[in-house]
C-alpha positions in Angstrom: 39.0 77.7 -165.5 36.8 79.7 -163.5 34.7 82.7 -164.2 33.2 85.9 -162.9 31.5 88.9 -164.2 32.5 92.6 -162.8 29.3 93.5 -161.4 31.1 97.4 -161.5 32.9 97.3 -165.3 30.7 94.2 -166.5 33.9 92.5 -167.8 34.9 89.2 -168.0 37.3 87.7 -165.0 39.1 84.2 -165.2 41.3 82.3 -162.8 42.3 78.7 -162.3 41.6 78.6 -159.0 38.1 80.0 -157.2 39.1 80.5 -153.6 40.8 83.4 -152.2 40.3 87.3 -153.2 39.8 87.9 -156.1 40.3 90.9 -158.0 39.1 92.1 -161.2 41.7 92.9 -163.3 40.1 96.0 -165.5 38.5 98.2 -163.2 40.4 96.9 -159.6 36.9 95.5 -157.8 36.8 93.1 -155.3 34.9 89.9 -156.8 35.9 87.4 -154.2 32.0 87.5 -152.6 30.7 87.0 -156.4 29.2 83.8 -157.2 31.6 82.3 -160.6 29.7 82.2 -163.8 30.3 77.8 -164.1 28.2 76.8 -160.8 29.1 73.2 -161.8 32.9 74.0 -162.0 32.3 74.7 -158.1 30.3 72.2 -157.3 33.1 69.7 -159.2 35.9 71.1 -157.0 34.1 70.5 -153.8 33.7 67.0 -154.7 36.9 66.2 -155.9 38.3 67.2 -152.7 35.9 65.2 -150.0 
């Protein structure tokens, strides 16, 4: 599970899945550019798949 904080509403966002847009669902903001809060979750994925 990945996270991202709403840099607009400052509410929690979670997805199973990091890539594509991403959308938060309170306040409607794109978060796709924001970094997820579990770095190592990311840097896991990009492992797993090389």
């Amino acid at each position: 599970m990945v996270e991202k904080t709403c840099d607009k509403c400052q509410k929690p966002s979670y997805s199973s899945n990091y890539q594509g847009e991403w959308i938060c669902p309170y306040c409607g903001k794109d978060l796709t550019k924001i970094l997820a809060n579990n770095e190592d979750y990311l840097y896991s994925a990009e492992t797993i798949k090389k």
